[in-house]
GUGU-948973 format. One record per residue (C-alpha): residue number from 1; residue in three letters; x negated, y, z. Coordinates in steps of 0.5 Angstrom, whole numbers, plus 2048, in hexadecimal, padded with zeros to 3 digits. Layout:
[NUM; ALA; [X; Y; Z]],
...
***
This chain:
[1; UNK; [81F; 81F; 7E5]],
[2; UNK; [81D; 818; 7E1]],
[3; UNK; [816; 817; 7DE]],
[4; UNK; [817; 811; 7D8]],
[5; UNK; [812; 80E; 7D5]],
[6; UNK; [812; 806; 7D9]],
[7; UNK; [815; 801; 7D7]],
[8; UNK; [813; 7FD; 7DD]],
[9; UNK; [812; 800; 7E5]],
[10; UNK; [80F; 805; 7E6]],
[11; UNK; [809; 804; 7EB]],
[12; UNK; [806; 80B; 7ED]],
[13; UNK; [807; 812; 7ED]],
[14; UNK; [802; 818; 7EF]],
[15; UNK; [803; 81F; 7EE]],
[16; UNK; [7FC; 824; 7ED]],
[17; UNK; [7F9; 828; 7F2]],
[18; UNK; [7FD; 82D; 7EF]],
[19; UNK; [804; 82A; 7EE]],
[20; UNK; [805; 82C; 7E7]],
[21; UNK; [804; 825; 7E5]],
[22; UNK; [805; 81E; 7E5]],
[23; UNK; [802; 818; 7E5]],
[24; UNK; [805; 811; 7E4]],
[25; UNK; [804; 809; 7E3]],
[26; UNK; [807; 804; 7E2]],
[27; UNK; [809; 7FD; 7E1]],
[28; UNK; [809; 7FD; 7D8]],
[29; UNK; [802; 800; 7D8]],
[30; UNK; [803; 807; 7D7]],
[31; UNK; [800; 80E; 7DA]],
[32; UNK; [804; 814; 7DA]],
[33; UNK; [803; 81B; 7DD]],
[34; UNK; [808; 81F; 7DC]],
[35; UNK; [807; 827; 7DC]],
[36; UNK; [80D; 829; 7E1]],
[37; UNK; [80D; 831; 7DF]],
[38; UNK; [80E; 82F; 7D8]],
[39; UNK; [812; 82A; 7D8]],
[40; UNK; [80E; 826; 7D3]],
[41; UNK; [809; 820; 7D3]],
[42; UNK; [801; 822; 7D3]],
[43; UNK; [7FE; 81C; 7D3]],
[44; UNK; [801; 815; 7D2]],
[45; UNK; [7FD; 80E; 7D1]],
[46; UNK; [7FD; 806; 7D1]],
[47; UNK; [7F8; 802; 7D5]],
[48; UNK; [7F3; 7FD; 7D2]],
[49; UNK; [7F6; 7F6; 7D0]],
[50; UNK; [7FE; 7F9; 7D1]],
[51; UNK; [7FB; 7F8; 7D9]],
[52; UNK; [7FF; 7FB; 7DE]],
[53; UNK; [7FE; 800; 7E4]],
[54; UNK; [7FF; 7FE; 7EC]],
[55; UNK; [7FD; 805; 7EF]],
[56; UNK; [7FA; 80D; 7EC]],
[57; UNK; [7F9; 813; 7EF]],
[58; UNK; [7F5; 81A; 7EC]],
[59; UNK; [7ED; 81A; 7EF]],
[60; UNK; [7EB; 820; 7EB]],
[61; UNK; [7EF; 826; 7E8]],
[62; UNK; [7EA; 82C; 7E7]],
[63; UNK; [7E6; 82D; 7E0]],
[64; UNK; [7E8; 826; 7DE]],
[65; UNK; [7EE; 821; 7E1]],
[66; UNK; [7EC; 81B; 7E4]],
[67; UNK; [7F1; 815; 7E6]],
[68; UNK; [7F0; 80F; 7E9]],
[69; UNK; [7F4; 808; 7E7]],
[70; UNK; [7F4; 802; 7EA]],
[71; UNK; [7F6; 7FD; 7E5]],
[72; UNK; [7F9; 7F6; 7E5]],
[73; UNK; [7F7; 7EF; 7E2]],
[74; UNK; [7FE; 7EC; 7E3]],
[75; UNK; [7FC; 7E5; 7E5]],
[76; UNK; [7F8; 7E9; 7EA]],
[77; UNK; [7FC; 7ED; 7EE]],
[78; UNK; [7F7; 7F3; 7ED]],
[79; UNK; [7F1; 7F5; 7E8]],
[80; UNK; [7EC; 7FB; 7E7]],
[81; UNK; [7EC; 801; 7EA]],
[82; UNK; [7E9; 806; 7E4]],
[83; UNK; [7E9; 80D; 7E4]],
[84; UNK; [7EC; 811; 7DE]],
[85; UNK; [7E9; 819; 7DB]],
[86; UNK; [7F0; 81C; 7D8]],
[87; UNK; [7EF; 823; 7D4]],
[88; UNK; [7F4; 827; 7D1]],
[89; UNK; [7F0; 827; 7C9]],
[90; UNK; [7EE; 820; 7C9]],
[91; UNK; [7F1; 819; 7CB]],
[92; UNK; [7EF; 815; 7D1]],
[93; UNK; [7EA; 811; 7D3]],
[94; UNK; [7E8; 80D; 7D8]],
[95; UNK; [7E1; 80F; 7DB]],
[96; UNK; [7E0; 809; 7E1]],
[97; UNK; [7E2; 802; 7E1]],
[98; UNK; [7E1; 7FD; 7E8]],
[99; UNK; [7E0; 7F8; 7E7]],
[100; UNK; [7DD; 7F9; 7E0]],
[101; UNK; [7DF; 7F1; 7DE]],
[102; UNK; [7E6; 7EF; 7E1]],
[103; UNK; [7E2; 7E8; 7E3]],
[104; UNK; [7DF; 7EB; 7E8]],
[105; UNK; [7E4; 7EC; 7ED]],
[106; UNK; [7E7; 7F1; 7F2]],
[107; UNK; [7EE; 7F2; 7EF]],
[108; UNK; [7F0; 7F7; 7F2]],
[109; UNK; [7F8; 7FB; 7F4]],
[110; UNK; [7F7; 801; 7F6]],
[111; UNK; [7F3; 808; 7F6]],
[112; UNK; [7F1; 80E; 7FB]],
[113; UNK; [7EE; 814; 7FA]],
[114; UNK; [7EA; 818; 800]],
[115; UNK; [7ED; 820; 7FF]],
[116; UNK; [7E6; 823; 7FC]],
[117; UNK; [7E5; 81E; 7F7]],
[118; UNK; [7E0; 81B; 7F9]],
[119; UNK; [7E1; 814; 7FB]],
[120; UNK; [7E5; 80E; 7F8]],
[121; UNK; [7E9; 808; 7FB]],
[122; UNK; [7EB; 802; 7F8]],
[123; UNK; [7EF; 7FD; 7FB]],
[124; UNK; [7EF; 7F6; 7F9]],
[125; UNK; [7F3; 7EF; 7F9]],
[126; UNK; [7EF; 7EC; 7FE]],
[127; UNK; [7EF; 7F1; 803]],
[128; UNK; [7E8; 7F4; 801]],
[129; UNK; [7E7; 7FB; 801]],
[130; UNK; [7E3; 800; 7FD]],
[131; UNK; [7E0; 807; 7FD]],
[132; UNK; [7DD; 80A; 7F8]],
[133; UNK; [7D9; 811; 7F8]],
[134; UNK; [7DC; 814; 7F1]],
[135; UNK; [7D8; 81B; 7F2]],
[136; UNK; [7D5; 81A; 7EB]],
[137; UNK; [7D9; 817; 7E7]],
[138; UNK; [7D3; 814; 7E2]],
[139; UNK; [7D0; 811; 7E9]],
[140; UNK; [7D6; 80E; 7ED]],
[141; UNK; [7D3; 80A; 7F4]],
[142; UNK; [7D6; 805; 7F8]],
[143; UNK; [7D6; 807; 7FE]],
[144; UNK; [7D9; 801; 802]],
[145; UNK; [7DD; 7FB; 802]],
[146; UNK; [7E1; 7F9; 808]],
[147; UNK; [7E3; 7F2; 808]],
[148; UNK; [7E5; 7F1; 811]],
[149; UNK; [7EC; 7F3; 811]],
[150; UNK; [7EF; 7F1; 80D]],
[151; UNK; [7F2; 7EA; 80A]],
[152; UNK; [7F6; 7EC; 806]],
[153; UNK; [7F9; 7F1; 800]],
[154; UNK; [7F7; 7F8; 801]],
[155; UNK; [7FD; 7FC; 7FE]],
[156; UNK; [7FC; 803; 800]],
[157; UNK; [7F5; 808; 802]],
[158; UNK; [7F5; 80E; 805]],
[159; UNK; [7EF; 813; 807]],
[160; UNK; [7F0; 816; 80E]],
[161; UNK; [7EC; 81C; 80E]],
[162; UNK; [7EA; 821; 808]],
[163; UNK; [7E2; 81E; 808]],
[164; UNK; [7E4; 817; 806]],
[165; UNK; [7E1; 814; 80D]],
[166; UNK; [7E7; 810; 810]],
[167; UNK; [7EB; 80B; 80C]],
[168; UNK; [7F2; 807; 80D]],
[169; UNK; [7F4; 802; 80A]],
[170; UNK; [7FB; 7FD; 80A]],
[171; UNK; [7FB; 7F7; 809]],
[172; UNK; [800; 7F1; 808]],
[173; UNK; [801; 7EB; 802]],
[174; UNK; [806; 7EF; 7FD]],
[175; UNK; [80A; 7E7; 7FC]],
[176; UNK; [808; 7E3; 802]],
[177; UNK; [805; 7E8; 809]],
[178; UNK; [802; 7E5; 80E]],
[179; UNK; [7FE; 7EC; 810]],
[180; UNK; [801; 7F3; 811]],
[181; UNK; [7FB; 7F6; 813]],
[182; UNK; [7F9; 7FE; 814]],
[183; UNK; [7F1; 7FF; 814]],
[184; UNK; [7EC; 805; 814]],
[185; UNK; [7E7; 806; 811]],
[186; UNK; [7E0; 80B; 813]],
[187; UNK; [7DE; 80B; 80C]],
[188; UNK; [7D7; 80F; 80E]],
[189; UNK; [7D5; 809; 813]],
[190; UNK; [7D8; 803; 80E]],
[191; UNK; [7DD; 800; 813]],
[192; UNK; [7E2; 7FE; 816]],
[193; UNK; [7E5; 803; 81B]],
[194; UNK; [7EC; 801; 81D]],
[195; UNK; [7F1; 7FB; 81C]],
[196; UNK; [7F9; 7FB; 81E]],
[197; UNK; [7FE; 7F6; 81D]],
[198; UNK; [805; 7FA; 81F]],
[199; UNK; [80A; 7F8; 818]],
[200; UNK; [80C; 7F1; 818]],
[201; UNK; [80C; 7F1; 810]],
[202; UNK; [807; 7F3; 80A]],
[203; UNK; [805; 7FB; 80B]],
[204; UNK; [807; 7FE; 804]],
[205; UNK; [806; 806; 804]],
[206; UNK; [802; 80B; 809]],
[207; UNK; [802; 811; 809]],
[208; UNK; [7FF; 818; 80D]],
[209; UNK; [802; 81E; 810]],
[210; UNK; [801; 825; 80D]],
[211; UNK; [7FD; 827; 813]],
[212; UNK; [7F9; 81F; 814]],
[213; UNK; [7FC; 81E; 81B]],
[214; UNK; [802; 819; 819]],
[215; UNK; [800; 812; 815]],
[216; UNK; [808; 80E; 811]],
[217; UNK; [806; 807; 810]],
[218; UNK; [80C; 804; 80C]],
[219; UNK; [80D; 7FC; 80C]],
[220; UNK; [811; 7F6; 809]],
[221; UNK; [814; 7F7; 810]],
[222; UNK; [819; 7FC; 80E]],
[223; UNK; [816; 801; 813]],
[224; UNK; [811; 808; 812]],
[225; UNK; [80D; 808; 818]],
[226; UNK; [80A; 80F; 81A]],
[227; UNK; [804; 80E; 81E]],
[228; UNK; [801; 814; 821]],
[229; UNK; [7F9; 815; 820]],
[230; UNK; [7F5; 815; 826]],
[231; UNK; [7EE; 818; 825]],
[232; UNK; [7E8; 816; 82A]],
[233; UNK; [7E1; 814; 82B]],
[234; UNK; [7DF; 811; 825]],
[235; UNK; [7E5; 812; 820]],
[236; UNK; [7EC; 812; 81E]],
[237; UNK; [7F1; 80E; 823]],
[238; UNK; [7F8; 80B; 821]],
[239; UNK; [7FD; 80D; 828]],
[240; UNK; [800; 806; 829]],
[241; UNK; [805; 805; 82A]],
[242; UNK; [808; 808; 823]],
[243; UNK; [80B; 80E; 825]],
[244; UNK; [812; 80E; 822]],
[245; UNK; [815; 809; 81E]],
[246; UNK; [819; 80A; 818]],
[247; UNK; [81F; 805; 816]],
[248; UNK; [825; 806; 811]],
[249; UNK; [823; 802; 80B]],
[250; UNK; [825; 7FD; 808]],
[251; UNK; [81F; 7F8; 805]],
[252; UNK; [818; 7FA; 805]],
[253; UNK; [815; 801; 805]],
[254; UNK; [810; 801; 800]],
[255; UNK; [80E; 808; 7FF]],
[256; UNK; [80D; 80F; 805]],
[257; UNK; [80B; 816; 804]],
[258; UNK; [80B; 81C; 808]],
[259; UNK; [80D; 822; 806]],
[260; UNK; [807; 827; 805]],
[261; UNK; [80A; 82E; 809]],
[262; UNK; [80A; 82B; 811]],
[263; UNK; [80E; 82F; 813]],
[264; UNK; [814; 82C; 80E]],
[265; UNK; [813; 825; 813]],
[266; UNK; [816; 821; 80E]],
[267; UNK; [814; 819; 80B]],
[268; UNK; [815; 817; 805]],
[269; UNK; [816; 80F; 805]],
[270; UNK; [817; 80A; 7FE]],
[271; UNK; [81A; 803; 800]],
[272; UNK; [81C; 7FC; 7FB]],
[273; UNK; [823; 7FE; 7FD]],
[274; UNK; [822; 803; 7F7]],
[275; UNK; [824; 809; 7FC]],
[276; UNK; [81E; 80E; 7FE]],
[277; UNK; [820; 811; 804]],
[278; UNK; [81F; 819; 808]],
[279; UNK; [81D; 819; 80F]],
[280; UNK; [81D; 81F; 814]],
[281; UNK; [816; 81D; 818]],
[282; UNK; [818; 821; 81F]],
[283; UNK; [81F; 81D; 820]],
[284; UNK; [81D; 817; 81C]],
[285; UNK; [823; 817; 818]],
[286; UNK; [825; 815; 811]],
[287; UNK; [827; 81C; 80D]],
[288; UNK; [828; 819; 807]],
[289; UNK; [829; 813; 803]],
[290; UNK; [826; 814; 7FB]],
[291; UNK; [829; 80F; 7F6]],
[292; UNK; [829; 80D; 7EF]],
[293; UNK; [824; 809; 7EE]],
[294; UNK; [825; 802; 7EB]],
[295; UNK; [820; 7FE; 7EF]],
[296; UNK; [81A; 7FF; 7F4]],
[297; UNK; [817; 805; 7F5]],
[298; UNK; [810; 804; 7F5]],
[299; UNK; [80D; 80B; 7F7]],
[300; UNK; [80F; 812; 7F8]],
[301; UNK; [80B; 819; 7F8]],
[302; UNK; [80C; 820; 7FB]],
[303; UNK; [80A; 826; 7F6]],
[304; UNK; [804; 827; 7FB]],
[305; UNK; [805; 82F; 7FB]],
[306; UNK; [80B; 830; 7FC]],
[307; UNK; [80F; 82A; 7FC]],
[308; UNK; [815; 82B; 7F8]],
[309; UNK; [814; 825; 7F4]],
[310; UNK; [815; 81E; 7F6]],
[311; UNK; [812; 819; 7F1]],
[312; UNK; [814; 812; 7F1]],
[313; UNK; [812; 80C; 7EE]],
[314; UNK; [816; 805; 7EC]],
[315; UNK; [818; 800; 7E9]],
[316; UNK; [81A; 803; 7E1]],
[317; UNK; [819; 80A; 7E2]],
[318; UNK; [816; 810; 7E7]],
[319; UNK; [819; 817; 7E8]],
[320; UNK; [818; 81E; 7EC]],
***
């Protein structure tokens, strides 16, 4: 199925804690959250100043829903991270802003959330990395910013654990990399815990298996690694060398989901060589090759109950 409503690329897309809905950002500005049961937009908005957006996922889904967006200041290569309150009966509207004035710096590109709702992670232009205690909303904290790792753009978050203690991050320049690093971070502590360097281009995408034994890292490389997660004294540990490579695209692989039942043992990954591609993780071999897209896929996400849906994002248009 196509979801219409862009007329740029589309950047991100995230399905609720439930699946019945789907949030999307994209390139012209637009927010869209379409209600799959009924087949019918429920919420739709512009961000400020015909802005656009880099990256956007559900934090909260309970009484009220709150989605967080990082936006994009064009000549900056990032923007903001505000968070958004969407109700049924009324229109939505932002509830935090960081920073409050676009003058004071962090440009941020994308965004992670911990599975309790809890803490909030942004990753800025410059390498920074910042996280946030969001359990009361009129009270938001800064928690920590890292700035030891990385040089470089951070282009995808990911929380290991349900709590929000550990944090990895990816880096590389999306126009001119010369780093391509994976980092952890214990967020209880506020520091840095680990640092590898196996891709040779910019990391694009992470993403965790169901059961968090199993990290993916997707690269400009063209490669997914998988890299199993060792736990030792002190914390979480990235087994080097990656366990399993995986090679078959054709341009730089953009985006990376696993799928939610692991028991399936499938891997979803998004390249600018327009395909997503389907792999069987116990052989390591290509099951499926999805086209249609007309340029780059820029993110992909599984229904997260069931995982009968595959959302994509790119350039003109996203589906499922």
């Amino acid at each position: 199925m196509r979801l219409s409503g862009y007329t740029s690329s589309v950047s991100a897309v995230d399905f609720s804690p439930d699946g019945r809905r789907l949030l999307s950002v994209g390139g012209n500005g637009n927010v869209i959250i379409q209600d799959l049961h009924e087949d019918r937009r429920s919420s739709k908005w512009k961000l400020e100043e015909d802005r656009g957006a880099h990256d956007a996922i559900w934090c909260r889904d309970e009484d009220s829903t709150i989605v967080a967006i990082v936006e994009d200041i064009p000549e900056r290569r990032g923007g903001p991270l505000t968070l958004w309150r969407v109700g049924a009966l009324e229109k939505p509207f932002r509830i935090w802003r960081f920073p409050e004035d676009d003058r004071q710096g962090h440009d941020f590109r994308s965004v992670a959330v911990s599975c309790d709702g809890a803490r909030l992670a942004a990753g800025a232009v410059d390498g920074s990395v910042l996280v946030w205690d969001v359990t009361n909303l009129s009270d938001v904290r800064l928690l920590h910013e890292f700035f030891n790792i990385h040089t470089e753009c951070i282009n995808s978050l990911v929380f290991l654990d349900d709590e929000g203690k550990w944090l990895v991050s990816a880096s590389g320049n999306p126009y001119e990399s010369q780093e391509h690093l994976i980092g952890i971070w214990d967020c209880g502590a506020g520091t840095q815990h680990a640092i590898y360097d196996e891709h040779s281009d910019t990391v694009w995408a992470l993403a965790w298996s169901p059961d968090r034994s199993e990290l993916a890292s997707a690269s400009n490389d063209g490669t997914v690694r998988l890299w199993l997660v060792e736990w030792v004294a002190g914390g979480p540990r990235l087994k080097q060398p990656p366990e399993r490579v995986l090679e078959g695209h054709t341009g730089p692989v953009k985006a990376v989901a696993f799928h939610p039942i692991l028991s399936e043992k499938r891997l979803a990954t998004g390249s600018d060589d327009r395909t997503i591609r389907l792999w069987d993780l116990e052989t390591c071999l290509e099951v499926a090759t999805l086209r249609g897209h007309i340029g780059a896929v820029n993110d992909l996400a599984f229904e997260p109950r069931s995982g009968r849906r595959l959302a994509s994002a790119s350039r003109g248009w996203g589906g499922y």
